[in-house]
C-alpha positions in Angstrom: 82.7 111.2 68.7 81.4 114.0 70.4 82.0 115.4 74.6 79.4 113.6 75.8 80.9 110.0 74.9 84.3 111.2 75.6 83.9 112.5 78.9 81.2 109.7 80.4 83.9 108.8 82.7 84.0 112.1 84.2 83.1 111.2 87.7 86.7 109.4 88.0 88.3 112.2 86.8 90.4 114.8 88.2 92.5 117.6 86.1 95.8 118.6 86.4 96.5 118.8 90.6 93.6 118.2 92.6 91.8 115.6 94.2 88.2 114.7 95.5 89.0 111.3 97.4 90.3 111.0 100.6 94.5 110.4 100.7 94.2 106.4 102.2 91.3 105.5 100.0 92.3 103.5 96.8 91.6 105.4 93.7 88.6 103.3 92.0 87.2 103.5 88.5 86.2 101.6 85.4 88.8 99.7 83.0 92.6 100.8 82.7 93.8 103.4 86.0 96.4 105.7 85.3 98.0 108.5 87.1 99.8 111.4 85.1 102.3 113.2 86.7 104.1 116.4 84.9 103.7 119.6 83.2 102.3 121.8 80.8 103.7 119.1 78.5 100.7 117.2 79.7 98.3 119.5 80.1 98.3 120.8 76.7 95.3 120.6 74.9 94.4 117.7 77.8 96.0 114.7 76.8 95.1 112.5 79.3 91.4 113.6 77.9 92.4 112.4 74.4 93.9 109.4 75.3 90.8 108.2 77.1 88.9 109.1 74.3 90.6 106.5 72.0 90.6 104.2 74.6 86.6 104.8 74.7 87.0 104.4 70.9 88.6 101.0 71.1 85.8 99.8 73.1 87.7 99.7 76.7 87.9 102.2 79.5 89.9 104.9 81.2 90.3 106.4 84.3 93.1 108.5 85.3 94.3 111.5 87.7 96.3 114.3 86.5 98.8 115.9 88.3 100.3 118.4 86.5 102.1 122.2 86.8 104.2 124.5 84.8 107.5 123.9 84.4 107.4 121.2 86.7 110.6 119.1 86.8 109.8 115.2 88.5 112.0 116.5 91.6 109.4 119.8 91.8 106.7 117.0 92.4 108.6 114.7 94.5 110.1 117.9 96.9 106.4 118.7 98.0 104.9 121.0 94.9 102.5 118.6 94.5 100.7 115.7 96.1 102.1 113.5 93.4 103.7 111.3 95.8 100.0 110.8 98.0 98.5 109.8 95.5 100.8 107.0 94.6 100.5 106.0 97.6 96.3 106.0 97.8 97.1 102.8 94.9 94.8 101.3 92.7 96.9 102.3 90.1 98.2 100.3 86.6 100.5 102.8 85.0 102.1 105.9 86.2 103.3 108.0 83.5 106.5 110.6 84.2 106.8 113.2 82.3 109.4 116.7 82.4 110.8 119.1 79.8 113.0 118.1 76.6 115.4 117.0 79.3 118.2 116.6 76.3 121.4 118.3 78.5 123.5 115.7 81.1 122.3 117.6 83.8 118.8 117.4 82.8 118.9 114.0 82.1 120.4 113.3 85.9 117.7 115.0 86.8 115.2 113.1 85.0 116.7 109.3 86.1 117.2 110.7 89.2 113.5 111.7 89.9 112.2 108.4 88.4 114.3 106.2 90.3 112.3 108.1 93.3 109.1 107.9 91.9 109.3 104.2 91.0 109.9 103.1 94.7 106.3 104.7 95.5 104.7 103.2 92.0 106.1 99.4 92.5 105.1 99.9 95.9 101.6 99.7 95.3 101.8 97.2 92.2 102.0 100.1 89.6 104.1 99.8 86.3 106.2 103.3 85.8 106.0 104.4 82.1 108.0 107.9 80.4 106.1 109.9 78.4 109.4 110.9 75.9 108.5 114.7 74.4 110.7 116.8 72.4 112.8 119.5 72.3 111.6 123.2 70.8 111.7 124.1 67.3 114.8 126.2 67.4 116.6 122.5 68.9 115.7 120.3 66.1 118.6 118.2 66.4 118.0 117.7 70.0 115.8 115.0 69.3 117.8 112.0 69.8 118.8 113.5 72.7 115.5 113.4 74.1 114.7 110.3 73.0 117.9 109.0 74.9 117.0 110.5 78.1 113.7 109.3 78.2 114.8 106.1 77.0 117.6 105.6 79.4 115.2 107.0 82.6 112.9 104.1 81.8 115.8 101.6 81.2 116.8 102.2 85.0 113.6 101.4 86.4 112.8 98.8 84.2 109.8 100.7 83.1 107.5 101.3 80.2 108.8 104.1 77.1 106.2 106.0 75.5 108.4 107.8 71.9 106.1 110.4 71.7 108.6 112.5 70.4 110.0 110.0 67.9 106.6 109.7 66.3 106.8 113.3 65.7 110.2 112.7 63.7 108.5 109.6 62.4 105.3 111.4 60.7 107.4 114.5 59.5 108.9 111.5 57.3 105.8 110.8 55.5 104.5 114.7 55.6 107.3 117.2 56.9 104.4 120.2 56.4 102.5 118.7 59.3 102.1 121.3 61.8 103.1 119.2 65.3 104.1 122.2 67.0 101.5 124.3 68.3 102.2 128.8 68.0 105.3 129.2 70.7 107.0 126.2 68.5 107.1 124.2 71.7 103.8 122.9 73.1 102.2 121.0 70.9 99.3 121.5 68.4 96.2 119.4 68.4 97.6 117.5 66.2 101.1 116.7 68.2 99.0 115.8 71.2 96.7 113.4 69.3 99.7 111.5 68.1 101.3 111.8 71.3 98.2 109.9 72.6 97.6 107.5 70.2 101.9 106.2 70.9 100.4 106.3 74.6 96.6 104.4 73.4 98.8 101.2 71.9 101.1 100.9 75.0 98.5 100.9 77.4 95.5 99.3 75.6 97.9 97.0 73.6 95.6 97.6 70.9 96.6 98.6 67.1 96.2 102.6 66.6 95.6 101.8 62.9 92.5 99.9 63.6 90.9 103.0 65.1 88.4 104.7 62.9 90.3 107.7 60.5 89.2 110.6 62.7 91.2 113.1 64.8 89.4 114.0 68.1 91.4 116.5 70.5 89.8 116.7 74.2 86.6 115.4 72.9 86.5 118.4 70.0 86.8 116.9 66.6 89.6 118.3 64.5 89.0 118.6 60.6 91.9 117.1 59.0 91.8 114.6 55.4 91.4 110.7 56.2 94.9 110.2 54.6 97.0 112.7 57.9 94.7 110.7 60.7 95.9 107.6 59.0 99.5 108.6 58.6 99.2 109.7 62.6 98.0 106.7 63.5 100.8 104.3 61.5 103.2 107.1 62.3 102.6 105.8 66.1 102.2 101.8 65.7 105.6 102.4 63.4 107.6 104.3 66.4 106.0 102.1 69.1 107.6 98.8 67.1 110.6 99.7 67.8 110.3 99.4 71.4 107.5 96.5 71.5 109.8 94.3 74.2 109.9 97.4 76.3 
């Protein structure tokens, strides 16, 4: 698929922390709506992008917002360093998706219930479904994972929310290929590859669709990635796998 398929819903679009529509007007757009609030975590090698782009695949729609910032913790959004918060409140929204660093220490964990106990007063408010986006921890804190997992896990338990085991999927491909390269250079953002399965756990929660009826192809922000038919397929049941685990959540 190439940027021109991709990207048809561009109109409804707006990267990372801005917006083009007025604060009390509704955000309006075709199919699914969803609002991403987080940080570079999200931004990498624009996931929001590639998960519309499978949900173009699969024959549906996406519109989203993305609100977005370095090293942006929820409580950074919710104490004013973004207009997070506004644009909950504008509604028209069907999932929010929270999302902060590795989160894997008590204090960071708090942090991260904490902030989406806040957030999901604004998102049920206006008929919205909270949903964590569960990352990972840098390479050098492998064994951090289940910590991660539990964080994001637990966060989403409190609210009564969606989990999206990004992260686990990671843990869950490295079983069938431990050479795959999910990490992108710093060993902590991901590569292309990390963020496309990242978006195809997100693609089968929100479309409730089966990643492994998507064509074998891996396509990044709308840029095709060369990679053999047999990794996309072990991406995509490296995903449906991880998200089985949680299918009542």
């Amino acid at each position: 698929m190439g940027n021109t398929s991709l990207m048809r819903g561009l109109a409804f679009i707006v990267l990372f922390f801005c917006s083009c529509k007025s604060p009390v007007e509704a955000f309006e757009g075709p199919g699914v709506h969803v609002l991403f609030i987080g940080n570079s975590l999200t931004y990498a090698n624009d996931l929001p992008v590639t998960i519309q782009g499978l949900i173009t695949l699969g024959g549906e729609e996406m519109s989203f917002i993305s609100i977005a910032k370095p090293d942006f913790a929820l409580v950074d959004h919710l104490d004013g360093g973004s207009n997070a918060v506004d644009e909950i409140k504008r509604g028209g929204w069907d999932y929010v998706v929270l999302q902060q660093g590795p989160s894997s220490l008590r204090e960071s964990r708090e942090l991260l219930i904490q902030g989406t106990q806040r957030f999901d007063q604004h998102v049920r408010a206006v008929g919205a479904r909270t949903a964590l986006y569960m990352v990972w921890p840098d390479r050098s804190r492998y064994s951090f994972f289940e910590d991660v997992r539990l964080s994001y896990k637990l966060a989403a338990d409190t609210v009564g929310g969606l989990f999206f085991p990004a992260g686990e999927a990671w843990l869950t491909a490295w079983e069938g290929d431990p050479q795959l390269a999910l990490y992108g250079p710093d060993d902590f953002h991901p590569s292309s590859l990390g963020t496309f399965l990242a978006a195809l756990v997100i693609y089968e929660r929100i479309s409730g669709r089966d990643a492994r009826e998507l064509p074998p192809q891996v396509v990044v922000a709308g840029r095709t990635i060369a990679v053999p038919e047999e990794t996309a397929r072990l991406l995509q049941n490296a995903a449906h796998t991880t998200n089985a685990k949680y299918i009542k959540n």
